[in-house]
N, C-alpha and C positions, 0 to 999 in steps of 0.2 A: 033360732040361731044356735051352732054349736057349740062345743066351748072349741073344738080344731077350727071354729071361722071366726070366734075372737079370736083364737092366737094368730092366725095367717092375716088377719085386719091388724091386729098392733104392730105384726113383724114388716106389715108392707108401711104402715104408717112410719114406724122405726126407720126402715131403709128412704123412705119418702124426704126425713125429718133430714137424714143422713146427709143427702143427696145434695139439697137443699144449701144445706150449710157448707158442704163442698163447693158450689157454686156462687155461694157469697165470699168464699177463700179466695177461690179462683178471681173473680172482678178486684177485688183488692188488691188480690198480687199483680193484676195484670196493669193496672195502674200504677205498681212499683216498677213493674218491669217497662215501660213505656219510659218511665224517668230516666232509670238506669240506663238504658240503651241509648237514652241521649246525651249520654255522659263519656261514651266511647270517644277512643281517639281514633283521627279516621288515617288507615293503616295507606300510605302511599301503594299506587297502581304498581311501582316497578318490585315493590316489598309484596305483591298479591300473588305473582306470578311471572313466569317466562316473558320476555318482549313479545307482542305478535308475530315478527318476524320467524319467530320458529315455527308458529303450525301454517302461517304461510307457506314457509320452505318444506313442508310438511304437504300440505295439499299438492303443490308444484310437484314434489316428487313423485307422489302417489299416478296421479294423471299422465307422467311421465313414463313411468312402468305401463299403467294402460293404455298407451301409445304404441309402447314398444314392445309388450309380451300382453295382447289381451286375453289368451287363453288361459293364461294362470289367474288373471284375478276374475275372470269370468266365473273360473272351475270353485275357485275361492267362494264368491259370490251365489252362484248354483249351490253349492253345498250348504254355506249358513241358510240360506232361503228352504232349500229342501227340507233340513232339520227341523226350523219352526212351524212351515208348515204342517211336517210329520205328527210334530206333537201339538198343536194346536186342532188337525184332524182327531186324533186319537182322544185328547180331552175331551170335545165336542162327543164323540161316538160314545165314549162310557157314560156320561150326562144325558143322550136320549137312549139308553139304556137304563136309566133308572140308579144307577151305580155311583155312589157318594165315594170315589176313589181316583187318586191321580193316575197320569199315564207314566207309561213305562220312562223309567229316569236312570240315565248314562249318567248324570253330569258329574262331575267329579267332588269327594268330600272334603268340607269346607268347615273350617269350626266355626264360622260368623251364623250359618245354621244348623246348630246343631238342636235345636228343640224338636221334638216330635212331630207338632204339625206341619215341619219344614217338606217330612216324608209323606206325613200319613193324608193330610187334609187335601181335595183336588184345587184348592183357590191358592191357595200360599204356595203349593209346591208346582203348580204353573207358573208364579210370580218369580217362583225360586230359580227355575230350568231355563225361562226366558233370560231372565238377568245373568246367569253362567252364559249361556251360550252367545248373547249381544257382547258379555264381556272377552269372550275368546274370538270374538270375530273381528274388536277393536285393536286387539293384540295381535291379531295376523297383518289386519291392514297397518297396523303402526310398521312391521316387521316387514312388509311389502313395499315400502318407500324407499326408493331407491335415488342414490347418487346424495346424500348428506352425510356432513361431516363426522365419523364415529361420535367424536363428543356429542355433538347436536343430535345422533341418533337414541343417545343414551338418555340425555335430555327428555328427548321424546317420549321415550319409553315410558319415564318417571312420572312425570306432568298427566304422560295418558293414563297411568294407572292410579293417580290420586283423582283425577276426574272421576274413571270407572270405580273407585272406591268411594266415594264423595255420592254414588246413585245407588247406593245397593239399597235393598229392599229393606233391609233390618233397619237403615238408620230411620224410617219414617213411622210415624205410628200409626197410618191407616193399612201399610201391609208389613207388621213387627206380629207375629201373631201370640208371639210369648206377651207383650206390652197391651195388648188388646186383652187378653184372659184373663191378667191381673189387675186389670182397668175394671171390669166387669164381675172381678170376684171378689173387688173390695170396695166396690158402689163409686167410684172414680177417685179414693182415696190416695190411690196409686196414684195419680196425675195432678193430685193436689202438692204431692209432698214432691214429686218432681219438677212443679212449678216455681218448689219454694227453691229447692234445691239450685235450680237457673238464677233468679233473683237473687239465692244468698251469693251467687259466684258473678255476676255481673255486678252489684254493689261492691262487694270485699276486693274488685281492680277496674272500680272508677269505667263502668261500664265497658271496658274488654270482656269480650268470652274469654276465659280460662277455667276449662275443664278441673275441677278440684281433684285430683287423684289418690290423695288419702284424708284422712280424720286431723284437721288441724290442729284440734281440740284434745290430742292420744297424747303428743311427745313433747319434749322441752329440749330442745339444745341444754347440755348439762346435769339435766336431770336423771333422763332417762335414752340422751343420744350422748355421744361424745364423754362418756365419763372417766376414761382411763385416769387414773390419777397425774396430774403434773402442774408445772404453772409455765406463766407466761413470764421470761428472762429479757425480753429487748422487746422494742415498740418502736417503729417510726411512721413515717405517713403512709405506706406502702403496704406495711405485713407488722403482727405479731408473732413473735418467736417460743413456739412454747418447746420445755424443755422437760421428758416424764419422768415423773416418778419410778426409780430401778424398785424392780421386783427380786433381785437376785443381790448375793454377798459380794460377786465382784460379776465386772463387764470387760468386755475387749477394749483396749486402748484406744481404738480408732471410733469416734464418734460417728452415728450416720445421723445424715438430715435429709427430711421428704419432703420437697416440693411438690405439693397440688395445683392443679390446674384452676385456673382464678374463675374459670367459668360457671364454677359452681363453691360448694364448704365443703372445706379437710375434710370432713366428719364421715362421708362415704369410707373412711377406712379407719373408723368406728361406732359407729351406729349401736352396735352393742358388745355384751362382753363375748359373746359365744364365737363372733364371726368380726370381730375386731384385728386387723390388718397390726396398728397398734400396738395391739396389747402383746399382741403372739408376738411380736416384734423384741418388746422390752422383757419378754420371759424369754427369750433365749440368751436374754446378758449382753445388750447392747442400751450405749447411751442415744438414746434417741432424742431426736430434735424437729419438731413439724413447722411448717411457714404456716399462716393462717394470714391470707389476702387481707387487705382494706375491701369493702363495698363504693367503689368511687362513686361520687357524685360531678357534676358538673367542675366542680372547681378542677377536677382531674384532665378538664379537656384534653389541657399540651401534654399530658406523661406520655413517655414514648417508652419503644420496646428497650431503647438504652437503657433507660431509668429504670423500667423493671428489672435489667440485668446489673448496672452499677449498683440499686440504691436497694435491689430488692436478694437477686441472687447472693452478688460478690460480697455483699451486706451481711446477707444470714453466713456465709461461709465463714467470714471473719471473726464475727459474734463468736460461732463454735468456734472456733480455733481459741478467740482467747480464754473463754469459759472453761475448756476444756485443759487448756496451757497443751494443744498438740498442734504440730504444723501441717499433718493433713486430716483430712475427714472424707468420708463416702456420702454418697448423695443418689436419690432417688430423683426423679421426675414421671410424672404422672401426665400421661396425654399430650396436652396444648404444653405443660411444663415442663416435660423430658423435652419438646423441641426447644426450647429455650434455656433448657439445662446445656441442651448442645451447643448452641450458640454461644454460651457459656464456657464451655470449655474450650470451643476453640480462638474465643476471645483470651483465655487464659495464655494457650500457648502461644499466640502471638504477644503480648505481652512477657511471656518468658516465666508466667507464675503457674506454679506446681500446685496447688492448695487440695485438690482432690485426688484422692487417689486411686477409688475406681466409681463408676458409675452403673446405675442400673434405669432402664428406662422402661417403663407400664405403658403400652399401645400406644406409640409414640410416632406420630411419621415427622421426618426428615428429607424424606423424597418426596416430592409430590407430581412425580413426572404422573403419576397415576391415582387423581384425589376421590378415589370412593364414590360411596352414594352421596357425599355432601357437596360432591364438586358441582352437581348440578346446580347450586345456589351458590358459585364462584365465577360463574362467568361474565360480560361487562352489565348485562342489564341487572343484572342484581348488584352487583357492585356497585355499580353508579347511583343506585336507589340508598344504598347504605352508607355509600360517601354522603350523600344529602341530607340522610338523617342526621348523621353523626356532624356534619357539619351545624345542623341544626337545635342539634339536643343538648351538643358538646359531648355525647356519653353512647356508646352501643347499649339501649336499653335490655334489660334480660326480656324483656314479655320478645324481643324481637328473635333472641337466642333460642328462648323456649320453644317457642311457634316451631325454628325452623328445625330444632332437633326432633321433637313431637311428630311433625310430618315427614319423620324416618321412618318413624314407626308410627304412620297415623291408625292403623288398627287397633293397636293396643292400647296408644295414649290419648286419640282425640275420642275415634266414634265408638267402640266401645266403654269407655268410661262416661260418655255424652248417655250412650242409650241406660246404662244402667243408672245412673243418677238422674236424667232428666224425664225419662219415658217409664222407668221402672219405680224411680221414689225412694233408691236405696241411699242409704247412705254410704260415704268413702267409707271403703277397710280403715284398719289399725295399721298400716304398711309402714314400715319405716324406711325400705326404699324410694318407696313413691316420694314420699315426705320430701327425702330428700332432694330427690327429683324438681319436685318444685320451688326447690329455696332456691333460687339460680341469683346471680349477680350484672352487674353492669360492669362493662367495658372504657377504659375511655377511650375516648373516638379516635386521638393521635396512632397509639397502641394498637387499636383494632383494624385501623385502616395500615401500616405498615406490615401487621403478619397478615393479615387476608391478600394483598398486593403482593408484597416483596417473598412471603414465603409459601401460602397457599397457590397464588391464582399462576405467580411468573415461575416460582421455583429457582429463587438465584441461588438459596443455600446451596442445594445438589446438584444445578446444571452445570458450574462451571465459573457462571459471571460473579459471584461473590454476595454475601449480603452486607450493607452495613450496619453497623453497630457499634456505638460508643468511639465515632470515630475511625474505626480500621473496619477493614474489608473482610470478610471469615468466610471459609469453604467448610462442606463437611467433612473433609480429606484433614482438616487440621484435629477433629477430635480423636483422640491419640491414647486417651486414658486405656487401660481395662475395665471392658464393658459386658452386662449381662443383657437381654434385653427378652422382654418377656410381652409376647402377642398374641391376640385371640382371636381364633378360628372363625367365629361369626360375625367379629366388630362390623357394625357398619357405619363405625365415626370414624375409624383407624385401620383401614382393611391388612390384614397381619402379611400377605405378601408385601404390600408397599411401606408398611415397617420393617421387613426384611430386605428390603433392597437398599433403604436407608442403612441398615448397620453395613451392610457388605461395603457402601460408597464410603465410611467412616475411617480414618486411617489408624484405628488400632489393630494390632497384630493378637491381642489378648480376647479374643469375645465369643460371647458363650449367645445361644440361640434359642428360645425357647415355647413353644406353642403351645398353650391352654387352650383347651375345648372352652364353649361357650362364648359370651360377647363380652364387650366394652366394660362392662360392669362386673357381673357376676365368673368372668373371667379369672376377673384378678381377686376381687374378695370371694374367696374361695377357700377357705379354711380346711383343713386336716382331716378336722372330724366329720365333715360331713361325709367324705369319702364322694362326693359328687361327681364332677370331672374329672378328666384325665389332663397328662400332656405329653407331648412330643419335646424329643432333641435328637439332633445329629450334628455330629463335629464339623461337617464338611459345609461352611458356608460359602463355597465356590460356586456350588449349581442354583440354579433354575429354580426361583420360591418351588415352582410345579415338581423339580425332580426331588428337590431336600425333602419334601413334601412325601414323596412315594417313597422316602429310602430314609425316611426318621424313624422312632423308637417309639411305639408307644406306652406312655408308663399310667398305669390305677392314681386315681386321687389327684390331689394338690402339687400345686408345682415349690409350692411356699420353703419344703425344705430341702426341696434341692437346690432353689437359691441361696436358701441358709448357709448352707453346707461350702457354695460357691463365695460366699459375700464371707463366712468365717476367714477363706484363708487368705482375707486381702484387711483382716479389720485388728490385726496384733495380737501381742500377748493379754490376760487378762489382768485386769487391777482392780484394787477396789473401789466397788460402786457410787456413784457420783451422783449426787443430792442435788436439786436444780438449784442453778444461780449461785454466784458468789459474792462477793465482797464488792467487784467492780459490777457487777448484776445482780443486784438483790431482786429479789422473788417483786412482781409488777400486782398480778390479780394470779386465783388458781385458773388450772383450764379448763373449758374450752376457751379459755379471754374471753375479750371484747368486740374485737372487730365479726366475728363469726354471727352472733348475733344484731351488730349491727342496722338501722336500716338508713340508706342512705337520703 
């Protein structure tokens, strides 16, 4: 024997010994995972998906059409059939040719396969062209149904393309061919640490699936997220009041306070120092003031949208006023909280109080004659599914929130993070978006079921009929302040037309209009320096989102100082800089507080 067949006998013994022990990982874990998965909570049918009634109404149509026009989905029909054939003959022929190469590929380019053997190999890139082409024939016939309701058609659409997303070839690991190679180049090491990687994320939420989407183990609320200097000035059962630290010798008179969207933590606009919403904020010389939500739990069940507005808005508003010793302040709202900033203010003016003096609103809708990609999950069978939880839980749990944002963007946040973490063995990035992404909150159920009802699904603020609130009836026609309002181009939480239609219904004569490229998020934290995005304005909020649209401005970079520049000349003269908390509000804890980290 050689001494190269000792080595290749130890290296195979080596791999042997490897293998082995991979496969005693795997039986362990699989044992854990069999525990944990019976530890799930089991998700109600009308929380899984659409009522039947829509692909009923969906089949009915289709047969309808082929009743009435059978040559077009014949011609339809003939054509996909042709194509697989086409290429199904064609692979076959280069295969008794001897020829390890796929056939000719039309399909269109998709970043879910972007690996090499997507193109090069003939087995994966037949798996590839078939599932493109079944999936564009599912999108014709979806778009071939005729005589359903536009909503319902829209529906349609969505539901059929998380299906057809839900089959693709990449999610599974017997045709993943990147997942296969790395399975085989690291003796199944890969599929061990993927295994663990399942296990640690169905343990750490009590047997739900939730996909981990960054490094738990990277950031700290405080430490290394949310650090702008300041503290927490008022506390009640509802919100923390933090109030930062001035960077500057003196500030504008007028205090601003930012209301965030309780759906998630402040902290999305400060995450860090570079690209901190925050910070940039108190370096231009303003006294700045943030809400930071409670985490309800159950005892929260009865809070209602009043109480959020009496005990939570009109609450923080007051606070600044007296800390401040000034009679008015500016105010921001963020998302879910510029529309309740609205309601705010025109609960104000019915009331006959002035306290704000201009407002600016972050992807905000107010109209909801037209609710986005989220309206799909607004109509009665999901509602009714969510009135029963919430009747049930007392609380909109977040895993329910998550889920349904997640599957806006199921590519990027369910099965792409699924495949690389559970098929691939990687670990979460260091992301501090994603992070944040994940820290989401609980709803209570009172609160959650009158804005989904009264201002998502009916639209009483903007149609006409009125909402109520805290006792009196409010229209959008009563918010009156001077307003700036700032919308992004791709949101698909807050589509930036139908936040433009909301300011136009608003009855302020003062309002400025403003479209940021990008989405929901990186829309707005969009900082100077990166020189990233652009954005749009045009004076003329008369026309057609579609025509302001073609006849806006488009300007390099951040939109950040030319609100500055707008919110400067509504915020006074300058004075000296104001040290958080006084005498009747002494400094509580620093920030980010308490309630941020909370868990409830």
């Amino acid at each position: 024997m050689t001494t190269d067949d000792v080595s290749d006998a130890q290296a195979t013994g080596e791999n042997l010994a490897k293998l082995e022990a991979n496969m005693e990982r795997v039986e362990e874990l699989t044992q854990r995972l069999l525990v944990a998965m019976g530890q799930g909570r089991a998700v109600p049918p009308s929380l899984q998906g659409p009522n039947q009634d829509l692909y009923l109404k969906a089949v009915t149509g289709y047969w309808q059409e082929m009743m009435n026009n059978p040559a077009k989905l014949l011609e339809h029909q003939m054509g996909f059939w042709t194509e697989n054939v086409r290429h199904f003959v064609e692979a076959q022929h280069k295969l008794a040719q001897g020829k390890l190469e796929p056939a000719t590929d039309d399909t269109p380019k998709d970043r879910r396969f972007a690996h090499e053997m997507w193109e090069t190999h003939p087995y994966f890139n037949y798996i590839k062209q078939q599932y493109l082409r079944n999936a564009e024939a599912i999108r014709t016939a979806i778009e071939d149904v005729s005589d359903m309701d536009p909503a319902e058609k829209k529906r349609l659409r969505y539901f059929g393309q998380q299906i057809v997303d839900l089959f693709s070839p990449t999610n599974f690991l017997a045709t993943n061919p990147e997942a296969l190679t790395l399975a085989a180049e690291t003796d199944g090491e890969s599929l061990v640490k993927g295994l663990e990687n399942l296990v640690r994320d169905l343990e750490a939420n009590n047997g739900d699936l939730v996909v981990t989407l960054a490094d738990r183990d990277a950031f700290k609320v405080g430490e290394n997220l949310a650090t702008t200097p300041g503290s927490v000035v008022f506390r009640n059962h509802l919100f923390e009041l933090i109030q930062y630290a001035p960077t500057t010798e003196k500030v504008h008179s007028t205090p601003l306070i930012i209301f965030p969207p309780w759906i998630n933590k402040f902290y999305i606009m400060d995450l860090k120092e570079q690209n901190s919403l925050i910070k940039w904020i108190v370096d231009q010389g303003y006294t700045l003031f943030v809400v930071s939500w409670v985490n309800p739990d159950v005892s929260y069940k009865g809070t209602s949208m009043s109480d959020y507005v009496e005990d939570g808005y009109l609450t923080a508003i007051e606070q600044v006023q007296q800390i401040c010793g000034v009679k008015k302040i500016n105010a921001i709202g963020y998302c879910i909280a510029g529309t309740t900033l609205s309601l705010t203010l025109a609960l104000s003016k019915k009331r006959k109080a002035n306290a704000v003096k201009s407002a600016t609103f972050f992807t905000t809708l107010t109209d909801f004659s037209d609710r986005g990609e989220v309206g799909v999950f607004l109509e009665d069978d999901f509602m009714a599914g969510i009135e029963r939880q919430v009747e049930e839980d007392g609380i909109l749990d977040s895993f329910y929130m998550s889920r349904t944002f997640s599957y806006l963007r199921s590519r990027d946040l369910i099965y792409g993070p699924a495949i690389k973490s559970y098929m691939m063995g990687q670990a979460p990035p260091a992301f501090d978006l994603l992070y944040w992404n994940g820290d989401g909150t609980n709803l209570p159920g009172c609160m959650a079921m009158q804005y989904l009802k009264g201002l998502c699904r009916d639209d009483t603020f903007a149609n006409g009929t009125g909402f109520e609130i805290c006792g009196e009836v409010v229209h959008l026609k009563d918010v009156d302040v001077p307003l700036c309002a700032i919308a992004c181009e791709t949101d698909h939480i807050a589509a930036w037309d139908a936040s433009y239609r909301g300011v136009q219904g608003m009855g302020a004569t003062d309002k400025t209009f403003i479209l940021s490229e990008s989405g929901h998020i990186a829309g707005i934290v969009n900082p100077p320096s990166k020189k990233k995005y652009g954005h749009y304005t045009h004076d003329d909020l008369s026309l057609s989102p579609e025509d302001w649209r073609a006849a806006a401005d488009r300007h390099d970079g951040s939109w950040w100082h030319r609100w500055e520049e707008w919110l400067r000349k509504r915020s006074g003269a300058k004075v000296k800089a104001r040290a958080p908390g006084t005498d009747s509000h002494p400094v509580l804890c620093p920030a980010p507080g308490t309630y941020v980290t909370a868990q409830p």
